[in-house]
LONUVEX-823632 format. One line per field, with one value per residue (C-alpha): residue number from 1; residue in one letter; x, y, z. Coordinates in Angstrom, 1 decimal, always signed. Layout:
! LONUVEX-823632
nr [NUM|...] .
rest [A|...] .
xx [X|...] .
yy [Y|...] .
zz [Z|...] .
END
This chain:
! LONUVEX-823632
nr [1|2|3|4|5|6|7|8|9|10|11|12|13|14|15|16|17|18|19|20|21|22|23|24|25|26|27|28|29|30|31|32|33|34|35|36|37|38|39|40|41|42|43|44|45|46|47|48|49|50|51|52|53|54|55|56|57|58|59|60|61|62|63|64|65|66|67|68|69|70|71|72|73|74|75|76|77|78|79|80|81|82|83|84|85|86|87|88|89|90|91|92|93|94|95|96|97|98|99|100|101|102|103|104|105|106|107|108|109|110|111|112|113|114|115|116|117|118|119|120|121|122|123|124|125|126|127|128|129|130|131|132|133|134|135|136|137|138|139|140|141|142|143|144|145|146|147|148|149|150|151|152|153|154|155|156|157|158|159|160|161|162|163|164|165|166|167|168|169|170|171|172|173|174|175|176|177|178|179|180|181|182|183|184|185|186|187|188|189|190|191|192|193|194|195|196|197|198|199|200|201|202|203|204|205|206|207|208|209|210|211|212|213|214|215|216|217|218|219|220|221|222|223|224|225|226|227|228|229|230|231|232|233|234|235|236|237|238|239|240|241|242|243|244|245|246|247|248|249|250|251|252|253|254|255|256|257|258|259|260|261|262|263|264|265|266|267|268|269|270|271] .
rest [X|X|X|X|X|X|X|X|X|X|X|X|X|X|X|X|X|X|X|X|X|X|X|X|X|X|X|X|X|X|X|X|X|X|X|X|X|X|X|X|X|X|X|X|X|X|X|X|X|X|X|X|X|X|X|X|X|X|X|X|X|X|X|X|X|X|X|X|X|X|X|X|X|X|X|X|X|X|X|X|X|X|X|X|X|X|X|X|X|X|X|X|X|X|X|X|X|X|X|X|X|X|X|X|X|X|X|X|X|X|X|X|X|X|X|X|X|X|X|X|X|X|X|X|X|X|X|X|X|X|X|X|X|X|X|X|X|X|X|X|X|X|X|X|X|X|X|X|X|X|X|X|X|X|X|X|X|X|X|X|X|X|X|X|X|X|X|X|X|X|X|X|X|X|X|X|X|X|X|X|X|X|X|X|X|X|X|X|X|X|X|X|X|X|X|X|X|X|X|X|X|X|X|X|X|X|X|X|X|X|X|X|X|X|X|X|X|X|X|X|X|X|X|X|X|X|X|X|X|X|X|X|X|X|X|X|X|X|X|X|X|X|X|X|X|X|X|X|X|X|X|X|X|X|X|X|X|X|X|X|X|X|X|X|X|X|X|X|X|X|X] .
xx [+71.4|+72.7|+72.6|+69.6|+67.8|+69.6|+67.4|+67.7|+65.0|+63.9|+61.7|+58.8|+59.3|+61.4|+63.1|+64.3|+65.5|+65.1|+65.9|+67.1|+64.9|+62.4|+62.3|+59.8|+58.7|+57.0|+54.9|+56.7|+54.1|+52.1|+51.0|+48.7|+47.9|+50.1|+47.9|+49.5|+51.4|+53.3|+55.7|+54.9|+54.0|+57.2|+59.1|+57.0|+57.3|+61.5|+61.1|+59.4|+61.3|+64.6|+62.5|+61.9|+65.4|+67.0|+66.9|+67.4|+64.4|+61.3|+58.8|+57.9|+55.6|+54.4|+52.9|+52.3|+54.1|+51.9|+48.0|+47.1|+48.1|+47.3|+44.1|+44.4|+44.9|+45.9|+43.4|+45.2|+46.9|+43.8|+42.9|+41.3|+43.4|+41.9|+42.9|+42.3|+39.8|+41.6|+41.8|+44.9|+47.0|+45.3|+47.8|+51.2|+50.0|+48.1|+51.1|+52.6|+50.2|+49.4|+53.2|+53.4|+50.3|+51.6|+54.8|+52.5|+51.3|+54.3|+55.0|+58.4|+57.6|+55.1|+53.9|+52.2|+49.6|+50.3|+47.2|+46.1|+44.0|+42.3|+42.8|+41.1|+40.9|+43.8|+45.2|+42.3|+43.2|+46.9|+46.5|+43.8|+46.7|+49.2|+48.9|+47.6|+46.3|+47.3|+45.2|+45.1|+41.7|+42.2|+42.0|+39.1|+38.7|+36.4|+36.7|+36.6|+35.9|+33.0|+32.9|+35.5|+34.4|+37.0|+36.8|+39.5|+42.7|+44.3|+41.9|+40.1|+36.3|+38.1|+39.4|+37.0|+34.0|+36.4|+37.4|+33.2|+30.8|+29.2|+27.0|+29.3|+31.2|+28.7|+27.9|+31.2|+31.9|+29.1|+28.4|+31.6|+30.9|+33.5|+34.5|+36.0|+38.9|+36.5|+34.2|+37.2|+38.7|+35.2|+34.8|+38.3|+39.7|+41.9|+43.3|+44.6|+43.2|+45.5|+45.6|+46.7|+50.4|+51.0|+50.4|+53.4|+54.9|+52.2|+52.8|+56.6|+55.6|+53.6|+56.7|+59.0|+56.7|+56.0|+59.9|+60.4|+59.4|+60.3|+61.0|+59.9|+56.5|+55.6|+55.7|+54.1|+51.1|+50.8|+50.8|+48.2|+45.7|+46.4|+45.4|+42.8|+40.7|+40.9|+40.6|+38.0|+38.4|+40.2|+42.5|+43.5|+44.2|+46.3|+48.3|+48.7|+49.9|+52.9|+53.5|+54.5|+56.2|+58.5|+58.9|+59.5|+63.2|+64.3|+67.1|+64.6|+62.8|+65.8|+66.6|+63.1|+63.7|+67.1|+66.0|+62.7|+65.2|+67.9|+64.8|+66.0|+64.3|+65.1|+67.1|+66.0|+67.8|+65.2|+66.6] .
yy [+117.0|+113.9|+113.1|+112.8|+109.5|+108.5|+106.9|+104.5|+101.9|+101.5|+98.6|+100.0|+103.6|+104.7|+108.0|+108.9|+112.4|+112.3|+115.1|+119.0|+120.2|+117.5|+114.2|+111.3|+109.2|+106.0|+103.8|+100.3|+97.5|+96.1|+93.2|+95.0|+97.7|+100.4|+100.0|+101.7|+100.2|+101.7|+100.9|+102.5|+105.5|+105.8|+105.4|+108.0|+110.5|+109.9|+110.7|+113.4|+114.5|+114.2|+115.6|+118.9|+119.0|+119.1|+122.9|+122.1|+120.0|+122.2|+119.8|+116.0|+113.2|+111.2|+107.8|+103.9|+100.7|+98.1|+98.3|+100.9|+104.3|+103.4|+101.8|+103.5|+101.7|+98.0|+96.8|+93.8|+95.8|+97.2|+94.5|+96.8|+96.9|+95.2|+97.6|+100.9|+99.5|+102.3|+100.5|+102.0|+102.7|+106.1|+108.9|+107.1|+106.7|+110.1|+111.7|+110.1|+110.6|+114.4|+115.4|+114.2|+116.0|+119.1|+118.5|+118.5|+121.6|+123.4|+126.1|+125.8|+123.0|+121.6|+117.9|+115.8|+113.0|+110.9|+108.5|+105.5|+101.8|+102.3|+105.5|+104.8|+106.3|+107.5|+107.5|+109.6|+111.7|+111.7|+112.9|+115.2|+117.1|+117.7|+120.5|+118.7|+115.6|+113.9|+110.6|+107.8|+106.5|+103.7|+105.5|+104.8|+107.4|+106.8|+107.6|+104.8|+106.1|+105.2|+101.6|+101.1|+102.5|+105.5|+109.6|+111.4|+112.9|+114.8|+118.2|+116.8|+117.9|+121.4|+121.0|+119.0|+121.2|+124.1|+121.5|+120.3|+121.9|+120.5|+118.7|+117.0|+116.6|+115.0|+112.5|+111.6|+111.1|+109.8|+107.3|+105.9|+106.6|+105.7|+108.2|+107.6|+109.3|+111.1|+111.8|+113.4|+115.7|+117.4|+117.8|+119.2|+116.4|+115.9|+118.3|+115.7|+112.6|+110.3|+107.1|+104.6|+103.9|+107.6|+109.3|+109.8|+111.0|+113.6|+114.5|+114.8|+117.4|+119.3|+119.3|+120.7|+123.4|+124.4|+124.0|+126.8|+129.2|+131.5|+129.7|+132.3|+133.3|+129.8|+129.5|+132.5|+131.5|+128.7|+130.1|+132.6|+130.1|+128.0|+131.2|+132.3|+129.3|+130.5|+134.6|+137.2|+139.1|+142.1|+140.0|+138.4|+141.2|+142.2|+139.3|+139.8|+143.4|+142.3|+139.0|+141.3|+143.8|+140.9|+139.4|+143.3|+143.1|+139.1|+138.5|+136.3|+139.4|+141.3|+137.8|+138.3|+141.4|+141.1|+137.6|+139.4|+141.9|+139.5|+137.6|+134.7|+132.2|+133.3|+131.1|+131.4|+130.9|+131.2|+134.5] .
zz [-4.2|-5.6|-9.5|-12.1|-11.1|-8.0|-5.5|-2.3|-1.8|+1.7|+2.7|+2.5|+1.0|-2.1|-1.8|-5.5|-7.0|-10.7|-11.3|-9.4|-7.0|-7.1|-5.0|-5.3|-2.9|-3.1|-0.7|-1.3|+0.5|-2.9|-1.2|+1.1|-1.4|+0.3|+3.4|+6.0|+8.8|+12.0|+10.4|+6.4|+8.6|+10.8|+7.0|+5.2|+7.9|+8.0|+4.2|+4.3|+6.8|+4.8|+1.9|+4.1|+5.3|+1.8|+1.0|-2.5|-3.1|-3.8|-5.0|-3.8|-5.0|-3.6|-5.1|-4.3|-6.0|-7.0|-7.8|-5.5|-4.1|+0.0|+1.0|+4.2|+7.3|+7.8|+9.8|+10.4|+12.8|+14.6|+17.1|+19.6|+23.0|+25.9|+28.5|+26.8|+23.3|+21.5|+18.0|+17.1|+19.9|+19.8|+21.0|+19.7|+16.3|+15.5|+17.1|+14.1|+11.2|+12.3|+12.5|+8.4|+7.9|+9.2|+7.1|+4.3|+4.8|+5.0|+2.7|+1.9|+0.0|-2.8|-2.6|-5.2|-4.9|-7.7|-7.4|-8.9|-7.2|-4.2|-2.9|+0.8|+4.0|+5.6|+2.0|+0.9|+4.1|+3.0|-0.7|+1.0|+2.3|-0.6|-2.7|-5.9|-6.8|-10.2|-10.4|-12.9|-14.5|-12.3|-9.2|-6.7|-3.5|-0.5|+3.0|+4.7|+8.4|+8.8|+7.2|+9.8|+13.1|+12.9|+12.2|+10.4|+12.0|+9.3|+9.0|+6.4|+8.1|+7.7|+3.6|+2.2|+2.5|+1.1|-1.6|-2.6|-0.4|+2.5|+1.2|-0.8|+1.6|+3.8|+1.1|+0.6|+4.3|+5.8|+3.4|+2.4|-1.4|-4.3|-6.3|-10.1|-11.1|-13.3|-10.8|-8.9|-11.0|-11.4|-7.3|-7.1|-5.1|-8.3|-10.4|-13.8|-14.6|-16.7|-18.6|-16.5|-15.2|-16.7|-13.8|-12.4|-15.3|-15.3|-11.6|-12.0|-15.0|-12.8|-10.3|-12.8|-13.8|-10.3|-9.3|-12.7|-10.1|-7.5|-4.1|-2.3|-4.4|-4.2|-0.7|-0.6|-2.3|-0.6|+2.7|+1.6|+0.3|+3.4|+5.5|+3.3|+5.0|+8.6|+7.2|+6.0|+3.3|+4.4|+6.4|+3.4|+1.2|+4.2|+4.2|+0.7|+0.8|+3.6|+1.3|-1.7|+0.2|+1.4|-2.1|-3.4|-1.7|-2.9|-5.4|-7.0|-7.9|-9.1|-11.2|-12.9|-13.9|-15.6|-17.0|-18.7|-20.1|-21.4|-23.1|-21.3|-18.7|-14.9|-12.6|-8.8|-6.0|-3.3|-1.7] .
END
């Protein structure tokens, strides 16, 4: 990776590593409140892409510049086709938005919501799918869908009743209803609240705690509470059983072992 704090500034996404095994990425159209475009999405996607190429980076965050995280779609760019009246040239663009989703979910690597404005729709959808969401007392989450004539396209009908319950989760969609940052953090749909403009501060911390650990744990875990959703019980437990037995044979393991008797803090190498 290159050095602490490099970064190169695209148009419309920032793709900064301040710092080993971490990468930060940040939606870069103020004017429209990180709304996103075809062409935001086509950038975030070739980020996190990159992101999930680089085998050194373990955790990304992701954030917005200006006075909002995303406030989901431009809907300046929705007039509805005349030929098809698919609002937003249907199949191109979900092809799109559901590839980054599934990047999101990968276990390999950890990403970050680093939240703060209007936190909207598709944006809602997007921080939906990281692994943790740090938002700032500013922050303001709705979905949108329905104020806009659209459903979701990102799993969310799957996560969010795991995330609040259904009935929650029914208020929350079906009404459009803003939620506080507050408010957030107490439905599990955030997992920090901060004072404003020191959120991602916060959600770099997190990613330099969660980058301390084992590659291969992490992913680990994170695959198992991904799977958890679709499992029973004693599926699960034997998912965890063949997990550790994997993990049992790993330098990183060995590397714990002598760093616990050295009394000195392990350094993993992800094999």
């Amino acid at each position: 990776m290159k050095k602490e704090g490099s970064a190169i500034s695209d148009e419309l996404v920032e793709y900064t590593e301040p710092a080993e095994h971490l990468v930060s990425l940040r939606l870069n159209r103020p004017a429209k409140l990180n709304a996103l475009s075809r062409e935001l999405e086509d950038a975030l996607l070739g980020s996190v892409r990159r992101a999930c190429a680089d085998e050194a980076a373990r955790v990304v965050v992701i954030s917005g510049a200006g006075r909002a995280f995303c406030a989901g779609w431009d809907l300046g760019e929705a007039a509805p086709d005349d030929a098809q009246r698919q609002p937003f040239s249907a199949l191109a663009g979900v092809t799109t938005w559901l590839e980054l989703i599934r990047l999101l979910r990968r276990p390999d690597k950890v990403f970050i919501a680093a939240v703060h404005g209007w936190v909207a729709g598709q944006g809602l959808e997007l921080s939906l799918a990281c692994d943790f969401v740090v938002a700032a007392a500013s922050a303001r989450l709705y979905f949108a869908e329905t104020r806009v004539g659209f459903a979701m396209t990102s799993g969310a009908a799957k996560l969010l009743p795991a995330i609040v319950g259904l009935s929650r989760a029914r208020m929350l969609l079906l009404t459009g209803a803003t939620v506080d940052a507050a408010e957030a953090e107490r439905l599990g749909l955030a997992c920090q609240v901060t004072a404003d403009g020191e959120h991602e501060t916060a959600a770099l911390a997190l990613a330099a705690k969660v980058a301390e650990g084992a590659p291969l744990a992490v992913a680990a875990q994170k695959m198992l509470l991904d799977s958890a959703l679709e499992m029973s019980l004693p599926a699960t437990e034997h998912a965890e059983l063949l997990a550790s037995l994997r993990l049992s044979g790993t330098d990183d393991l060995r590397e714990a072992q002598e760093a616990f008797a050295a009394k000195r803090p392990p350094v993993f190498a992800g094999r």
